[in-house]
C-alpha positions as CSV (number, residue, x, y, z in Angstrom):
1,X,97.2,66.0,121.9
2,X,94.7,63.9,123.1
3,X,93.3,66.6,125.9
4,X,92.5,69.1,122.9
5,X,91.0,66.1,121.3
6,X,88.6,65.8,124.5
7,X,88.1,69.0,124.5
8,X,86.9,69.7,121.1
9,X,84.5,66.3,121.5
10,X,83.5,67.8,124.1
11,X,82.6,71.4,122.8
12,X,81.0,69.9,120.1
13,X,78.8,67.4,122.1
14,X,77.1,70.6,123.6
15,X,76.8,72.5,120.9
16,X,75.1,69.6,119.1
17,X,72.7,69.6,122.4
18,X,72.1,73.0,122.8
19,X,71.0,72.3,118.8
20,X,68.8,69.2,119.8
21,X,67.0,71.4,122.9
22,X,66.6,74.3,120.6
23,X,64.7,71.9,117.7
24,X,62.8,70.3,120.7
25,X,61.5,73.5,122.4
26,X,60.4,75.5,120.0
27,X,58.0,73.7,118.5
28,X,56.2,73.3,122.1
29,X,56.8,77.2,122.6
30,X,54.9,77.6,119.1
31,X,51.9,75.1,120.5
32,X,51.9,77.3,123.8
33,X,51.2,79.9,122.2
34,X,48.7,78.5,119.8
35,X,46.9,76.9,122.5
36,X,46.5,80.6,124.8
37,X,46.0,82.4,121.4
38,X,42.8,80.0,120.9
39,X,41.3,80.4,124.7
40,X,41.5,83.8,124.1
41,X,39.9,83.8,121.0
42,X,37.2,81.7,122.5
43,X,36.6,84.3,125.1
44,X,36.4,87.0,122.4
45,X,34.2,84.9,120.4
46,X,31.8,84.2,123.8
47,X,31.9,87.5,124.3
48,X,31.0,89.0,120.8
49,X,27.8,86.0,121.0
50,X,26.7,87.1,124.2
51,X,26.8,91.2,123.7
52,X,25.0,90.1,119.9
53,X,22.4,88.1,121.5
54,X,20.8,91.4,122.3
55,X,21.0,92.1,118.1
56,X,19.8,88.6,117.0
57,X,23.8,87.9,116.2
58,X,25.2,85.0,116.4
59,X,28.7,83.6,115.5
60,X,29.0,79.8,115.5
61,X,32.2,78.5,117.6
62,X,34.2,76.2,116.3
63,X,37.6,75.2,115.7
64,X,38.0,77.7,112.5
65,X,36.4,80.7,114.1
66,X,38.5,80.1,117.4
67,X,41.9,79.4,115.5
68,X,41.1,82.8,113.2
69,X,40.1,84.5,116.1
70,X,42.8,82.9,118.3
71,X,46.0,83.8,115.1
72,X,44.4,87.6,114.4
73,X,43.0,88.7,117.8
74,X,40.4,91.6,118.3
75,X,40.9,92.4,114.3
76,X,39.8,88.5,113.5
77,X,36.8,88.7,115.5
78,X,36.0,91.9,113.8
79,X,36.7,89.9,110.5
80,X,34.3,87.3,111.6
81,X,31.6,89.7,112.5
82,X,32.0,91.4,108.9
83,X,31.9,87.7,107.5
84,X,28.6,87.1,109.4
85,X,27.4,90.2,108.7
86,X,27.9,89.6,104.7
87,X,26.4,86.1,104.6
88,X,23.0,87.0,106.0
């Protein structure tokens, strides 16, 4: 009886760890991904105000327009442009 007992403390012990990594790491997987999402963004974004500095077009960079164009991709940027577009 009492090898079963260590047994089942033991089972339990790593499944309560494999619970403890999981809450742990996927929070940071989430902020990896966040944080390359918004580089790329920024490169889209750079590359949209350099191509429209030939137009007179401009977007302003900061942290909105890098985490819109950073969560949505190519289609945010495009949704910034339109934005842009609109307001002038």
């Amino acid at each position: 009886m009492g090898t079963t007992n260590i047994v089942i403390a033991a089972l339990f012990f790593i499944i309560i760890i494999f619970i403890l990594a999981q809450v742990i790491i996927k929070p940071i997987k989430l902020l990896w991904k966040l944080i390359i999402n918004s580089a790329i963004g920024l490169i889209l974004l750079s590359l949209v105000n350099y191509g429209g500095s030939y137009f007179n077009f401009e977007l302003d960079i900061n942290i909105i327009t890098v985490l819109v164009a950073g969560f949505l991709g190519i289609p945010g940027v495009l949704l910034l442009v339109c934005f842009q577009l609109l307001l002038k």
